[in-house]
N, CA, C and O of each residue as an XYZ file, in Angstrom:
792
protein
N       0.841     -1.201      0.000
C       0.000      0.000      0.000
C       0.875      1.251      0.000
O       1.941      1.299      0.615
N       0.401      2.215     -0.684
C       1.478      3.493     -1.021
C       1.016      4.515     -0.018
O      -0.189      4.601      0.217
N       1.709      5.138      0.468
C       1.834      5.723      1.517
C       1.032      7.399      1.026
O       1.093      7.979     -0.058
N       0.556      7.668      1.884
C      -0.453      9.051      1.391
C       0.514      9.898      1.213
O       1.486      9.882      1.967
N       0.410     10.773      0.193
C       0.969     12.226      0.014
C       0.275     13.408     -0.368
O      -0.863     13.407     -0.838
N       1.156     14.684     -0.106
C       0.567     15.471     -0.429
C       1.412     16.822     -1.019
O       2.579     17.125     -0.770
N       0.450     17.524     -1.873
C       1.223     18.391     -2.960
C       1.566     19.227     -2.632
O       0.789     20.132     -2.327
N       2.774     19.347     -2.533
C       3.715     20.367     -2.219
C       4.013     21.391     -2.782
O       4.367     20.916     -3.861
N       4.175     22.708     -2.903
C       4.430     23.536     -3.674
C       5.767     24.381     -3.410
O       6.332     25.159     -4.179
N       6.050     24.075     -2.338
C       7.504     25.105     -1.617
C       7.601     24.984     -0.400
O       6.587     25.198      0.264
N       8.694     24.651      0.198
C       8.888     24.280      1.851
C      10.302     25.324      1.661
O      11.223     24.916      0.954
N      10.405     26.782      2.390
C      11.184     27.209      2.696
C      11.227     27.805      4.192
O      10.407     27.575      5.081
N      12.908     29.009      4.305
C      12.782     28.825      5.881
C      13.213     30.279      5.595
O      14.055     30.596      4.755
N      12.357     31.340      6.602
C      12.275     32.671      6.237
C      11.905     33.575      7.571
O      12.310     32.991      8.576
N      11.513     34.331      7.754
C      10.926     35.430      8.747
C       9.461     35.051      8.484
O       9.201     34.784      7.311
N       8.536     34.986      9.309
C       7.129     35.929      9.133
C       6.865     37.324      8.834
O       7.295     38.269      9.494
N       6.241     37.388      7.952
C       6.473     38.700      7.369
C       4.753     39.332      7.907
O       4.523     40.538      7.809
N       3.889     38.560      8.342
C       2.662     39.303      8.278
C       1.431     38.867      9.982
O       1.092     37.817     10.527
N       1.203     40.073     10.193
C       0.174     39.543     11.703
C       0.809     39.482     12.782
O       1.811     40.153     13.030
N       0.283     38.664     13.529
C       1.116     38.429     14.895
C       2.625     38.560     15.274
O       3.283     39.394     15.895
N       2.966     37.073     14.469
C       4.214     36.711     14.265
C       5.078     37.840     13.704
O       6.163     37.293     13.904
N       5.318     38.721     13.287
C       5.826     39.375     11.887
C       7.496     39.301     12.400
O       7.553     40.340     13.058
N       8.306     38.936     12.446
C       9.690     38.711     12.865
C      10.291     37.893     12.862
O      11.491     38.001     12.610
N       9.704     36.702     13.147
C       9.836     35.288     13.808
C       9.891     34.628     12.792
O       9.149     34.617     11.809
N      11.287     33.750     13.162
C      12.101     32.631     12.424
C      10.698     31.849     12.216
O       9.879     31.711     13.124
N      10.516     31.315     10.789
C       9.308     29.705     10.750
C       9.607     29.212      8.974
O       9.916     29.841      7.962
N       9.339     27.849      9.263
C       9.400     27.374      7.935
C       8.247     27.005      7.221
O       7.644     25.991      7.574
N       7.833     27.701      6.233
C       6.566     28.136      5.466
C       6.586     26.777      4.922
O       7.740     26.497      4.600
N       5.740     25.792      4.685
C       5.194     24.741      4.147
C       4.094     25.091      3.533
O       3.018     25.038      4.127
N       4.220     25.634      1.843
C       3.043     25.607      1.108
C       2.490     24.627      0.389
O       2.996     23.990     -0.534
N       1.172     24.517      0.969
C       0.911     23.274      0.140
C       0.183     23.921     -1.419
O      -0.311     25.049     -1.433
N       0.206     23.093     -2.590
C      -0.677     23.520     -3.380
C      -2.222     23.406     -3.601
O      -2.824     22.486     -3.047
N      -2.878     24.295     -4.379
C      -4.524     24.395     -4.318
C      -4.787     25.187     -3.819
O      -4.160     25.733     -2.911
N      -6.009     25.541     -4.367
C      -6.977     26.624     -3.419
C      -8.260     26.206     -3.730
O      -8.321     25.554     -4.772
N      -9.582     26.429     -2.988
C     -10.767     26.359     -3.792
C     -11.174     27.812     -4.108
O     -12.367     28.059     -4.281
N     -10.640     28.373     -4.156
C     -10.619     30.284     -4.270
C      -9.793     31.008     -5.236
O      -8.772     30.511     -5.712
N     -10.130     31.925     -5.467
C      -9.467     32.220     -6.967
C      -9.525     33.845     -7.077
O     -10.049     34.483     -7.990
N      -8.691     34.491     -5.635
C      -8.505     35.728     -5.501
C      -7.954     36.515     -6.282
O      -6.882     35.913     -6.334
N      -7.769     37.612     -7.116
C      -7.166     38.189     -8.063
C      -5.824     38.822     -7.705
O      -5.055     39.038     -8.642
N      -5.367     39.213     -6.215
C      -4.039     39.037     -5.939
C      -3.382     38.127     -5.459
O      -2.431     38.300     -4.696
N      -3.737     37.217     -5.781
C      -2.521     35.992     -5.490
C      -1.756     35.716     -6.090
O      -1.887     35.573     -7.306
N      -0.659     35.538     -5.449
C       1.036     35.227     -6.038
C       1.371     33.920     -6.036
O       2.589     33.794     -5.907
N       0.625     32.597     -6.152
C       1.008     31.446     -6.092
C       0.508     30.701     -7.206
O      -0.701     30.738     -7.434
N       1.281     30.025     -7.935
C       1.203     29.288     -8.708
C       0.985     27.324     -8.135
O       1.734     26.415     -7.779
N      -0.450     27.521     -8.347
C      -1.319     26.187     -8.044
C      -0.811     25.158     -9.140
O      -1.334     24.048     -9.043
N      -0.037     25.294    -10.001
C       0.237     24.011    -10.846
C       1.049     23.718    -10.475
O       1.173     22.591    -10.955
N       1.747     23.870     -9.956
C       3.684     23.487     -9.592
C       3.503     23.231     -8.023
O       3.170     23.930     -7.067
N       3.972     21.566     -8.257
C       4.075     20.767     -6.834
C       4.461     19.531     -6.765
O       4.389     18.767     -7.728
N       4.898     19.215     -5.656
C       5.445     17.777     -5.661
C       4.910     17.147     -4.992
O       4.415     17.642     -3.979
N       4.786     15.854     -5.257
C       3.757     14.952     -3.820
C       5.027     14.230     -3.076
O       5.862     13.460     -3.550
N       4.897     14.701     -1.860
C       5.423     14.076     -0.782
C       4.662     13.878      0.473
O       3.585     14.378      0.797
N       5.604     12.858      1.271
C       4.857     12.053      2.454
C       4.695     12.982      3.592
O       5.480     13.927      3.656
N       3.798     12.848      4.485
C       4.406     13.435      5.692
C       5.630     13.394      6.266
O       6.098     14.486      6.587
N       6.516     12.058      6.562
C       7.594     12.107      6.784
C       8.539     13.258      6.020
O       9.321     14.038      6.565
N       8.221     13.127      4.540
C       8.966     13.621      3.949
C       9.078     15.122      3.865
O      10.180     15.666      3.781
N       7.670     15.957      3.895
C       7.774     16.961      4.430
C       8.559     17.404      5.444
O       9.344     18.352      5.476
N       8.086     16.161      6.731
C       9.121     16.592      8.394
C      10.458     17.422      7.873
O      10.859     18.538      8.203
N      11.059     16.351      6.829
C      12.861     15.796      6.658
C      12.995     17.206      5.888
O      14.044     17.785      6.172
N      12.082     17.949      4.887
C      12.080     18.458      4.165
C      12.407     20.196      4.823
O      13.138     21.163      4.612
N      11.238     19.714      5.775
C      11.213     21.322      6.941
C      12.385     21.468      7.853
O      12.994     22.411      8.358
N      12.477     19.906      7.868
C      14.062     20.297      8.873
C      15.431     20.549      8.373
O      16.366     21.117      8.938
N      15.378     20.148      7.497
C      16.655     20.345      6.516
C      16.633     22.177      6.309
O      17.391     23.032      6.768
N      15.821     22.252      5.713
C      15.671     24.201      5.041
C      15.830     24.821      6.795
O      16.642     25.701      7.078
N      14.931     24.195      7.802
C      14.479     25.411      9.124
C      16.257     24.929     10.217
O      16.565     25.541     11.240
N      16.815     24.164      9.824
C      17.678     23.989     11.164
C      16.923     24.030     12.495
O      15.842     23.530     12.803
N      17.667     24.659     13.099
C      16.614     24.598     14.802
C      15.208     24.805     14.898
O      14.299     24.305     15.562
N      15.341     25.997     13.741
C      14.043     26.359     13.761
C      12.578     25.184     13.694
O      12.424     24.485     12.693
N      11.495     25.103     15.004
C      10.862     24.165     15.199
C       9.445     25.001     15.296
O       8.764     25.037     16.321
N       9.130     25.629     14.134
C       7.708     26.578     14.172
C       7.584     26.386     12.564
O       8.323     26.776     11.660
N       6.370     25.636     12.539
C       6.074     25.425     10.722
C       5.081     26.442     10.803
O       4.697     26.975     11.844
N       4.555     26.761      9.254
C       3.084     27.708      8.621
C       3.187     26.824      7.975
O       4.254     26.380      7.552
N       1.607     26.192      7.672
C       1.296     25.827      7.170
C       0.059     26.590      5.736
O      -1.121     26.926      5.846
N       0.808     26.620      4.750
C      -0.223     28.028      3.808
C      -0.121     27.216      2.969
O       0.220     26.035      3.045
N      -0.484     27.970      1.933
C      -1.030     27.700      0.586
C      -0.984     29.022     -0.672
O      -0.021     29.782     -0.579
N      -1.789     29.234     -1.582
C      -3.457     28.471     -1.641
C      -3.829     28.209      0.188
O      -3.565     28.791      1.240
N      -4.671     26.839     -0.290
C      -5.615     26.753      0.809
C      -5.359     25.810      1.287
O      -5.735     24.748      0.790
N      -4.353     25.876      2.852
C      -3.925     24.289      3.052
C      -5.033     23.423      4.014
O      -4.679     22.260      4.204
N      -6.005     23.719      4.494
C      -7.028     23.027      4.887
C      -7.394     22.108      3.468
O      -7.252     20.901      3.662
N      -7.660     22.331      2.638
C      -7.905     21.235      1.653
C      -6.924     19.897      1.685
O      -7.471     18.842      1.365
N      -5.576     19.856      2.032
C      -5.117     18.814      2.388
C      -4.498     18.907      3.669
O      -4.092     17.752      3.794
N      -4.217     19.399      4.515
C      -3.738     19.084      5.638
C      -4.824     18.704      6.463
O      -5.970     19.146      6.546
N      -3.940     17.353      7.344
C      -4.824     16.523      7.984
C      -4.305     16.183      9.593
O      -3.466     16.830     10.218
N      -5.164     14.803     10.139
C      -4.557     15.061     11.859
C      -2.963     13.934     11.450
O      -2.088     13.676     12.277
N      -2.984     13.446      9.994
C      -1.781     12.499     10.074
C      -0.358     13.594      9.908
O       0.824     13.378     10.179
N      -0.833     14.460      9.516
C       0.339     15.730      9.084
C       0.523     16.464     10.455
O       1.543     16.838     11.035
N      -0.425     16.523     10.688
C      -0.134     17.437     12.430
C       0.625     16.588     13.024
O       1.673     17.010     13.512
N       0.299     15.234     13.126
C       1.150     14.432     14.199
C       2.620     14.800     13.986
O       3.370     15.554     14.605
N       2.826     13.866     12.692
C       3.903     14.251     12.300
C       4.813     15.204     12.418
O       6.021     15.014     12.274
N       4.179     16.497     12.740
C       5.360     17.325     13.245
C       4.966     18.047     14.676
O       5.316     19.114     15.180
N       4.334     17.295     14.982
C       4.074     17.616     16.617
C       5.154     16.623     17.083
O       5.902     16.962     18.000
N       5.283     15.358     16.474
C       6.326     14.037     17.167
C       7.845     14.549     17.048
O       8.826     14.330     17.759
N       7.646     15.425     15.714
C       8.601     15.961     15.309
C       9.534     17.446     16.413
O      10.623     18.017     16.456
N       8.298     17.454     17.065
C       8.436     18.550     18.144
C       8.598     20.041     17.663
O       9.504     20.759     18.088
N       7.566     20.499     16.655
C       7.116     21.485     15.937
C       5.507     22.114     16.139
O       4.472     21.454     16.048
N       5.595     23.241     16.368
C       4.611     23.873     16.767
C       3.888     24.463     15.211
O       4.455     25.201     14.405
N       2.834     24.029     15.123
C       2.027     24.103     13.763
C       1.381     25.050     13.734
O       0.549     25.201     14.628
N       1.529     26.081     12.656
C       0.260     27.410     12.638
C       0.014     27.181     11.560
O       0.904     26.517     11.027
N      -1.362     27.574     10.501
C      -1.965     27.301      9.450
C      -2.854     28.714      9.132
O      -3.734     29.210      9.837
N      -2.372     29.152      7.944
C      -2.600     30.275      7.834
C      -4.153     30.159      6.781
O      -3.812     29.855      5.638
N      -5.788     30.333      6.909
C      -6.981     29.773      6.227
C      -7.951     30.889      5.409
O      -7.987     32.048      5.821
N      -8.502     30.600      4.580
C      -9.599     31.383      4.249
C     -10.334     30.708      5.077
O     -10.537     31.804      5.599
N     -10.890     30.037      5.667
C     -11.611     29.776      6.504
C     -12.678     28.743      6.305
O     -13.226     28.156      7.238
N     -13.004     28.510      4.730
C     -14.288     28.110      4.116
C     -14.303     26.782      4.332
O     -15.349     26.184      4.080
N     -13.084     26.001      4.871
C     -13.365     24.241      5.391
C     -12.970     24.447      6.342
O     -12.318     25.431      6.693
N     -13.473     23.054      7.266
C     -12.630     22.730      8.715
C     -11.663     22.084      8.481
O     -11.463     21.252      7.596
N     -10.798     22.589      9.574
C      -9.441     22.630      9.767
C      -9.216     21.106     10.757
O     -10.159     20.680     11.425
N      -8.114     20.525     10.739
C      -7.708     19.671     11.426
C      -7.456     20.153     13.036
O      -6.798     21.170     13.260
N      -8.011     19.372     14.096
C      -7.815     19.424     15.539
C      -6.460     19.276     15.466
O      -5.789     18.540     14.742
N      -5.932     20.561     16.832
C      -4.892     20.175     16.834
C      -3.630     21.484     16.664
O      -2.497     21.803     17.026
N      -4.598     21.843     15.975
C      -3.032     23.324     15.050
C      -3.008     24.302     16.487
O      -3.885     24.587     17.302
N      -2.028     24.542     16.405
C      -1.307     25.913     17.665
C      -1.755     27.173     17.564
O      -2.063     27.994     18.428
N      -1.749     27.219     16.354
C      -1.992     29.100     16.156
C      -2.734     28.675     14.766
O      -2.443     27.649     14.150
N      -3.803     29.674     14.329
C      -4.809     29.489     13.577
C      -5.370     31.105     13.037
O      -6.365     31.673     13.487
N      -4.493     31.613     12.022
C      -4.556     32.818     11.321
C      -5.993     32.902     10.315
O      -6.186     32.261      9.282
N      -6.715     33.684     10.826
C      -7.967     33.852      9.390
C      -7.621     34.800      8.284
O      -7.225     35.879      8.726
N      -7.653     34.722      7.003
C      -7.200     35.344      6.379
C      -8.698     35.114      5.448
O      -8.783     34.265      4.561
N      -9.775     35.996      5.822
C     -10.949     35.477      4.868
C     -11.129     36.491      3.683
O     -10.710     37.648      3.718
N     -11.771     35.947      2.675
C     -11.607     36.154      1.506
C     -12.591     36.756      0.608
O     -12.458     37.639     -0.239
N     -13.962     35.846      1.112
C     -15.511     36.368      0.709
C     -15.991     37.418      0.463
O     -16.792     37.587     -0.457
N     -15.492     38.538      1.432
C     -15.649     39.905      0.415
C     -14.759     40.294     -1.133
O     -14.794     41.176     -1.991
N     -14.416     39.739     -1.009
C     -13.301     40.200     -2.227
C     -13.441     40.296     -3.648
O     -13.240     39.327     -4.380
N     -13.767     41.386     -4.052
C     -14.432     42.044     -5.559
C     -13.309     40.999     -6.331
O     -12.118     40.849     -6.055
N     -14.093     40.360     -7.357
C     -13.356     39.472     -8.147
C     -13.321     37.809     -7.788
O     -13.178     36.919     -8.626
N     -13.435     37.684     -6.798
C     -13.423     36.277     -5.960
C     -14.095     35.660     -6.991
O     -15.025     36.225     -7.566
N     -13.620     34.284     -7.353
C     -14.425     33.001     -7.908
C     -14.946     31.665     -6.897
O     -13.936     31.000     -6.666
N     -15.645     31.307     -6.505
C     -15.242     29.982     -5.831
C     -16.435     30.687     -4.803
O     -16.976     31.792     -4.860
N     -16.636     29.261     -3.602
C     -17.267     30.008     -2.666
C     -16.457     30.552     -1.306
O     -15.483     30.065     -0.733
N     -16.997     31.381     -1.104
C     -15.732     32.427      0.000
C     -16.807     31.883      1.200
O     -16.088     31.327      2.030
N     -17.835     31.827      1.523
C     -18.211     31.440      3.273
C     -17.511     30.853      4.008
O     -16.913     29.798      3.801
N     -17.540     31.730      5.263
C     -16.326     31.462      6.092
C     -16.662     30.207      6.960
O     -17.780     30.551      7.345
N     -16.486     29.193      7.429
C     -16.959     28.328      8.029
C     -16.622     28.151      9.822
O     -17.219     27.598     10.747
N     -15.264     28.990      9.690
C     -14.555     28.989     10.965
C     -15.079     29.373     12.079
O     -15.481     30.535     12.030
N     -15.239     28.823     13.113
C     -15.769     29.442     14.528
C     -15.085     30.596     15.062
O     -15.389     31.614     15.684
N     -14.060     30.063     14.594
C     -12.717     31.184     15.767
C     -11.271     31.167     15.003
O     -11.050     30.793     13.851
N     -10.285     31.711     16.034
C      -9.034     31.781     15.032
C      -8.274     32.536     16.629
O      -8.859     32.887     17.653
N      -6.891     32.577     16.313
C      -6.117     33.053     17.132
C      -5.846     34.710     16.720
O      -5.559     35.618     17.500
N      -6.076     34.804     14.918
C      -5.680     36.412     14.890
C      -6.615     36.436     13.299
O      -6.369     35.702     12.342
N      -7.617     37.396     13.360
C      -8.149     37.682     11.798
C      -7.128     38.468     11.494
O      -6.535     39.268     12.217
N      -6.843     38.009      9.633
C      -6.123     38.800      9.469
C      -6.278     39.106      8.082
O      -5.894     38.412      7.141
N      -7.069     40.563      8.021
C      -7.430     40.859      6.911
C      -7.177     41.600      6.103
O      -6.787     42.679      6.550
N      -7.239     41.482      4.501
C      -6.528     42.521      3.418
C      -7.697     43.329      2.438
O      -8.461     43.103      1.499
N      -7.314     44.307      3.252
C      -7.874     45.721      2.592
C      -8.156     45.525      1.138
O      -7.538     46.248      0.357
N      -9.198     44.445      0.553
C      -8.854     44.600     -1.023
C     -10.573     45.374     -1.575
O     -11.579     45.231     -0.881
N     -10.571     46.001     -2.644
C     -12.079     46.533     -3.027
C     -13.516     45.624     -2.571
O     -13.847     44.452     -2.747
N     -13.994     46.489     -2.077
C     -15.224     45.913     -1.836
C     -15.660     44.745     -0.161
O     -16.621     44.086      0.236
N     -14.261     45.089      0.324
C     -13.862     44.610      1.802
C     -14.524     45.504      2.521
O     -14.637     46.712      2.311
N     -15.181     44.522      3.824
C     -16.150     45.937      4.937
C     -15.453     45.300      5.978
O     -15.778     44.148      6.266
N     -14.412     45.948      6.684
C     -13.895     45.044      8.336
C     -14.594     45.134      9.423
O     -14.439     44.513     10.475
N     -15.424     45.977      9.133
C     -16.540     45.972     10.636
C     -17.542     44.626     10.575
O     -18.309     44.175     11.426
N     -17.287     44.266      9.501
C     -18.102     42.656      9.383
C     -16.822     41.141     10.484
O     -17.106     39.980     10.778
N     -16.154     41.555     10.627
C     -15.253     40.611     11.189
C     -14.919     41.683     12.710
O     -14.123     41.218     13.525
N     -15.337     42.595     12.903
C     -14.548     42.566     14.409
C     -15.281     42.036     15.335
O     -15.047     42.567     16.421
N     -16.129     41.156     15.386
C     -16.722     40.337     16.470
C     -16.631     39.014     15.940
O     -17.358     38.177     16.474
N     -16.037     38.719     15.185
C     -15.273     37.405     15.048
C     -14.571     37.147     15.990
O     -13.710     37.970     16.304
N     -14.720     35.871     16.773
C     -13.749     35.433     18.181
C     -12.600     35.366     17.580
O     -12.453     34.769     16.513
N     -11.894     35.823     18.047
C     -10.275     36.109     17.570
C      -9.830     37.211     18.543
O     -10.258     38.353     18.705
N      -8.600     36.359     19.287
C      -7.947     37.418     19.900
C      -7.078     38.657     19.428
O      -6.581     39.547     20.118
N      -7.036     38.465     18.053
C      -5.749     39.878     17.164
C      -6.871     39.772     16.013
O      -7.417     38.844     15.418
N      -6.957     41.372     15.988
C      -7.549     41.277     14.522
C      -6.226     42.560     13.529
O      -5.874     43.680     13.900
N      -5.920     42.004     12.601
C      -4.852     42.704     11.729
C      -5.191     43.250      9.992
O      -5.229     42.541      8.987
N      -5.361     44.443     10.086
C      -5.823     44.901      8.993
C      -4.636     45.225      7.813
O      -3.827     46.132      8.004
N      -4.607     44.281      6.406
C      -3.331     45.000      6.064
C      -3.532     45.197      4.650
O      -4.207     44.436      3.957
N      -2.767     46.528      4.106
C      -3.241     47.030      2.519
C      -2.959     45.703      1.747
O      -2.205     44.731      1.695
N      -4.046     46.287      1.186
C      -3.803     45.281     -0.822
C      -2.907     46.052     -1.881
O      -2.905     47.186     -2.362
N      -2.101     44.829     -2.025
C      -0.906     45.359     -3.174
C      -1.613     44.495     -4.081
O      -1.882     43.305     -3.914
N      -1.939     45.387     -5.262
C      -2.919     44.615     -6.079
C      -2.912     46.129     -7.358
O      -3.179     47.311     -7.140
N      -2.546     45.526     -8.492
C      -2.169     46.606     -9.874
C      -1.478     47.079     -9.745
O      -1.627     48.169    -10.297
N      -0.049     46.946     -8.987
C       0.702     47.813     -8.805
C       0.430     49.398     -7.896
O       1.131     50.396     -7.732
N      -0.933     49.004     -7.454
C      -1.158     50.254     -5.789
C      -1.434     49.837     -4.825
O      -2.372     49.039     -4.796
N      -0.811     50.154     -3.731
C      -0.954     49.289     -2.218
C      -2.076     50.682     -1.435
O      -1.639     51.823     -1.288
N      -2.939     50.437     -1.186
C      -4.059     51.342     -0.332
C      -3.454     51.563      1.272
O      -4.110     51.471      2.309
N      -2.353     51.804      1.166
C      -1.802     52.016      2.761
C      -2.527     53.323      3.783
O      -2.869     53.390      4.964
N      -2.532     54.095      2.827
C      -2.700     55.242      3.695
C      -4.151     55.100      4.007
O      -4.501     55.478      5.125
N      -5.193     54.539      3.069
C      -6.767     54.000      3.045
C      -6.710     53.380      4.642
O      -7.389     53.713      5.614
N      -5.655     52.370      4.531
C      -5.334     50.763      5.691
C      -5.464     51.907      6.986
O      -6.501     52.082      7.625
N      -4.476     52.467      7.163
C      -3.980     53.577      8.451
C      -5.031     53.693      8.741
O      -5.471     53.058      9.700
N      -5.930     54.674      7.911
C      -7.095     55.718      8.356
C      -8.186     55.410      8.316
O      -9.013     56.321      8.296
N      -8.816     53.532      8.278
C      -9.330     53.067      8.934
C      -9.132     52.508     10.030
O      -9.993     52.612     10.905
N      -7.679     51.608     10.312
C      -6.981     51.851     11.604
C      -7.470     52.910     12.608
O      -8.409     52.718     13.380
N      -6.946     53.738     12.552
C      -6.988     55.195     13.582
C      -8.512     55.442     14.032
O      -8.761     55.977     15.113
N      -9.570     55.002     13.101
C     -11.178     55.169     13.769
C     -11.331     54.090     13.653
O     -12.385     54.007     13.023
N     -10.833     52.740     13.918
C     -11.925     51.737     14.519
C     -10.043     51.255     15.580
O      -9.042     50.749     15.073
N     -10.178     51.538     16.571
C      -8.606     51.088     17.246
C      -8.647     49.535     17.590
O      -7.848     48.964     18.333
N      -9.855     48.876     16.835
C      -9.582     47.376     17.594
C      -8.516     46.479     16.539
O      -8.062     45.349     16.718
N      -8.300     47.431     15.370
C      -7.830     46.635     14.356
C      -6.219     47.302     14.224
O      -6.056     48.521     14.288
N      -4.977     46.271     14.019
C      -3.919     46.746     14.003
C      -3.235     46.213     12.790
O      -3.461     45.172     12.174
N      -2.096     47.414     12.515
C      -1.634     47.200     11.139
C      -0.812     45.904     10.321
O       0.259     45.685     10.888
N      -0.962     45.319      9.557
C       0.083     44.321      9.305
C       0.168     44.387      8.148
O      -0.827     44.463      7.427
N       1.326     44.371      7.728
C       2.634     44.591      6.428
C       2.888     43.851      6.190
O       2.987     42.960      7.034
N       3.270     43.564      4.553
C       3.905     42.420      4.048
C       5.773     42.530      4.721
O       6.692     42.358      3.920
N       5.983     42.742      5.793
C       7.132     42.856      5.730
C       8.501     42.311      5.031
O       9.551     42.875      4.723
N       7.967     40.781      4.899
C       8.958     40.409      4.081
C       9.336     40.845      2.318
O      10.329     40.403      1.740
N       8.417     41.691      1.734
C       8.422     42.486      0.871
C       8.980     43.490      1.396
O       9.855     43.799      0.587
N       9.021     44.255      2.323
C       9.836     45.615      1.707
C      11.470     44.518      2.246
O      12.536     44.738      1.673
N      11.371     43.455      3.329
C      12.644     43.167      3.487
C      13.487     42.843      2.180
O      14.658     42.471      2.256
N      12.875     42.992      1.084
C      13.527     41.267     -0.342
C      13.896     40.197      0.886
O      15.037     40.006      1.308
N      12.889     39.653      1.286
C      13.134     38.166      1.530
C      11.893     37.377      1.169
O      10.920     37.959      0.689
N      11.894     36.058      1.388
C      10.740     35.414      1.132
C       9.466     35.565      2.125
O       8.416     34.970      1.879
């Protein structure tokens, strides 16, 4: 019997660049897919490799060294991440965050649990309903046709509002100066963009 896998799209080892985390050593495990079809997305859903859970582990540890804090993203990694992948790097002694549009359930189990929902989003294909109960930090992008007063009573302890770089214009100063009149929402930057890192 062949051992389950799953499609890989890029396992690298970088900063957090966005939300909570924004500093912090972690090794991004993207899986490929989305069921969503946002008009700024930067990921290319055809290009991936199928590997095992193990092989992921070997894969994250090799790129992260010490580093023992995975993201789990995408696309949309709730579509394949499961409780056999969590184990795996919980045994592994890795603390799992999974970054979601929200629209499936998520595997029991994950550490930190970023909402990144999508459903407002002028252009969206696919269905955007959010399904999620809760989350550790909403974290949402300012893109046309976005209302954030629809998510600040979303259970979530951080809610993070951050511009859309989208046609070549980032709405920052828009981001701020809804910031400044609603204070429950705080700023988050692609930081690893202005850093040039991944």
């Amino acid at each position: 019997m062949n051992a389950k896998t799953y499609r890989v799209n890029e396992i690298f080892y970088s900063l957090q660049g966005e939300g909570f985390w924004t500093g912090t050593p972690m090794v991004f495990v993207r899986l490929s897919g989305c069921n969503l079809k946002c008009p700024f997305c930067d990921t290319d859903h055809s290009a991936f490799q199928e590997m095992t859970a193990g092989e992921i582990v070997k894969a994250a540890s090799s790129a992260g060294n010490a580093c023992r804090r995975i993201c789990l993203t995408g696309g949309e990694p709730s579509l394949q991440a499961d409780e056999d992948l969590l184990k795996a790097f919980h045994e592994a002694g890795y603390s799992v965050h999974m970054e979601t549009n929200g629209t499936l359930s998520v595997p029991e189990g994950i550490d930190w649990i970023t909402l990144s929902p999508k459903n407002q989003v002028f252009g969206l294909m696919g269905n955007g309903a959010v399904i999620l109960k809760r989350a550790d930090e909403v974290k949402l992008v300012l893109a046309p046709g976005v209302d954030p007063s629809a998510w600040e009573h979303f259970p979530a302890t951080w809610h993070f509002l951050q511009p859309c770089d989208a046609g070549g214009h980032m709405n920052t100063a828009e981001t701020i100066s809804y910031i400044q009149t609603h204070p429950l929402w705080r700023l988050s930057l692609q930081t690893h963009k202005l850093l040039g890192i991944r």
